[in-house]
N, C-alpha and C positions, 0 to 999 in steps of 0.2 A: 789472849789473857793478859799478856804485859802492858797491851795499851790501857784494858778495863781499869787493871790497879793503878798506873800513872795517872789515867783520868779517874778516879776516886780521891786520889790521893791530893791531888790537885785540887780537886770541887771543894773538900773539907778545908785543906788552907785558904783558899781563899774564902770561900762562904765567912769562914771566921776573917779573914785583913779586911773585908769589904761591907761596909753600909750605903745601900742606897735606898731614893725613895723615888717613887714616881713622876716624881717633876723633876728630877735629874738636876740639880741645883750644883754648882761649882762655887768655889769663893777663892777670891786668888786677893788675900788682902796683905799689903805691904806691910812690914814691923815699922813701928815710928823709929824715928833715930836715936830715942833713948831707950832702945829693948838693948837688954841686958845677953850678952855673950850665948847665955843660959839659952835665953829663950829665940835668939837668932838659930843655934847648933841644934836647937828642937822643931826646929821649923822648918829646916834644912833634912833633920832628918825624916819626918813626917810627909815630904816631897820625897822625896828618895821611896819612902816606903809604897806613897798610891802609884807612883810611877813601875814598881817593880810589879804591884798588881793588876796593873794593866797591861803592863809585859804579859804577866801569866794568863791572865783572860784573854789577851787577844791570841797568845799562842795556842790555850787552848781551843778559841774558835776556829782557828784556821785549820787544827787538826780535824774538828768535828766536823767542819764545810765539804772536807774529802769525802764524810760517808754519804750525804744531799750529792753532790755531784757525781761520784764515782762511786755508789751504790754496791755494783759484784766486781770490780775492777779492785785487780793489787796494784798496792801505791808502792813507790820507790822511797825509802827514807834514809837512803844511804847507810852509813855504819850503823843505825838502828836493825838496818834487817839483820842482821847476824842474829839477833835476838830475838826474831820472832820467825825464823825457819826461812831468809829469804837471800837470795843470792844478792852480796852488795857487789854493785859495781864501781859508781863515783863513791865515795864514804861522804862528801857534804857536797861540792859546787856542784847545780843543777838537782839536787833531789830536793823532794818535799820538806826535807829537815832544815835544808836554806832559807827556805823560803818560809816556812813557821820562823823559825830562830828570828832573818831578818827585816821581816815585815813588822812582825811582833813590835822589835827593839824599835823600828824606824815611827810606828804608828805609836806607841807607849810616850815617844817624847814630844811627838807632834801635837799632840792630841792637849797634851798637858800644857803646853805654850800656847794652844790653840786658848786654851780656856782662859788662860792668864790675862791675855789682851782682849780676848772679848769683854771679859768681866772689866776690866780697868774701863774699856769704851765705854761700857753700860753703866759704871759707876756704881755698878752692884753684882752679887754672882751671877757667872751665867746661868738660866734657869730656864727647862725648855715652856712648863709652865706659863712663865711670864714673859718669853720673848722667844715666841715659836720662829719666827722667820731668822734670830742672829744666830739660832741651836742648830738650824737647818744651814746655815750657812758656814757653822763651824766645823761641822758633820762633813760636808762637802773638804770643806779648803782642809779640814786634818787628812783626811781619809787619801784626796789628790797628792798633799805635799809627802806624806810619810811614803805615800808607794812609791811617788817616784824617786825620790830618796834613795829609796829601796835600789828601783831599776837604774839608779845610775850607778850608783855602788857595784850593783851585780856588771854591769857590763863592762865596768872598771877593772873589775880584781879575777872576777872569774875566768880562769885560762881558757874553757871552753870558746869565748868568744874575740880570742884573737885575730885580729885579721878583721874584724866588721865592730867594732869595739860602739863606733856612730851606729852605726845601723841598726844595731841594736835597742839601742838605746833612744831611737828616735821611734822606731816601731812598737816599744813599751811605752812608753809617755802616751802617745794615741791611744793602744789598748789603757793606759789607766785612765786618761780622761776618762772615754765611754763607760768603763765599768764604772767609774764615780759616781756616775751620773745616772744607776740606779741605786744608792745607799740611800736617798733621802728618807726612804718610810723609816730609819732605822729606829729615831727617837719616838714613831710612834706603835711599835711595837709592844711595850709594858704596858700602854696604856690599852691595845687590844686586849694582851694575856687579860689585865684586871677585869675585864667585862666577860672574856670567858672562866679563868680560875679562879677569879677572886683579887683582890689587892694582896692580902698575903702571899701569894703567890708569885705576884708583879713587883713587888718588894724585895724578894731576894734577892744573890746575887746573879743568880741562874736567869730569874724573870728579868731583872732590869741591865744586865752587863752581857753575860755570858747568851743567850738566845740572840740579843739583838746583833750582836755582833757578829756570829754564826750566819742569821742569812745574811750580812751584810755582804759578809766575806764570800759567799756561795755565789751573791748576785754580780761584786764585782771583779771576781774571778770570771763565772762562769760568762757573762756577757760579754766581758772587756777582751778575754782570752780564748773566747771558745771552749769552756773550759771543764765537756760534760761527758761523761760515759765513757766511747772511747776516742773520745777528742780531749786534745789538749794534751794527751800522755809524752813522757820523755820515750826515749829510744827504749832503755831498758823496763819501764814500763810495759812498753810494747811487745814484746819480749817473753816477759812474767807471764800476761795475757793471751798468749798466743797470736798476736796480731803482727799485720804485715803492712808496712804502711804502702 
């Protein structure tokens, strides 16, 4: 029940911060040098604002990506489970909560530089529309750079991997290639929904941000990491489920 209302409560904020459209259009255009204090500090915070909503979408699809992958399987979300009747054992490094929080954060800011220089290369927004092969290729180089981000961070800071700190960190970069390397259908996802729902449908924020990104995350997880039913589980995972590795 805690998760239903979080994720309601989520759908509704964002449905309202977010417009998009089918061609998935980006604009990343510079202020001239004479824009005014005003409208530099509105521009500024206009970036701040889609950045934080792609924080929330992406966090919400990696939540969602758990139920495609681990279907009857209880997930570990650290000091979350106190909340929903579940024994915590790490309260963040290594449970599911890390890994939403900082995937989320890592892909929200990649994603958004991502757009910035393609569009400046193109000399117009990025637009999957009008330049399917530079969208596909943004898609790719955000999705690789934010994970591993991600994985380097994690193998950095998190105590669990003292002691193999490289090893880690060299064995996730190869699992995020591979898994990268099935996102590409991502941006053409809306354009399927619209042929089965309707464009209305493929229009919201559900049809063109939140789904697509959902299997994204399921495909480069599950492929890159192994990362289905009861594979890929942590220790206490293992545990919850009755399993034995």
């Amino acid at each position: 029940l805690f998760y239903h209302i979080l994720f309601f409560k989520s759908t509704m904020l964002f449905s309202r911060l977010t417009s998009s459209s089918l061609t998935r259009c980006f604009s990343s255009k510079a202020k001239p040098p004479s824009a005014s204090a005003e409208e530099t500090s509105s521009a500024a915070g206009g970036l701040v604002a889609a950045v934080a909503t792609t924080f929330g979408t992406y966090m919400a699809a990696d939540f969602l990506s758990n139920f495609i992958q681990h279907p009857t399987q209880k997930m570990d979300y650290g000091f979350v489970n106190a909340y929903v009747g579940r024994e915590v054992d790490q309260p963040f490094w290594g449970t599911r909560t890390e890994h939403i929080v900082g995937v989320a954060g890592c892909l929200a800011v990649t994603d958004h530089i991502s757009q910035h220089y393609f569009a400046k290369s193109l000399g117009r927004p990025l637009c999957f529309g009008k330049s399917p092969g530079a969208f596909v290729a943004h898609t790719f180089l955000f999705i690789f750079s934010g994970v591993a981000i991600y994985c380097a961070a994690d193998a950095a800071l998190n105590p669990a991997h003292k002691g193999r700190r490289m090893e880690e960190i060299k064995s996730n970069l190869y699992s995020t290639y591979i898994g990268t390397n099935t996102a590409w259908f991502e941006p053409y996802v809306p354009i399927a929904l619209a042929k089965v729902a309707g464009p209305a449908v493929a229009n919201t924020w559900f049809g063109s941000a939140l789904l697509p990104a959902t299997l994204a995350y399921s495909t480069v997880k599950g492929v890159g990491w192994y990362d289905w039913g009861n594979s890929g589980l942590n220790d206490h995972e293992m545990k919850m489920n009755g399993l034995t590795k």
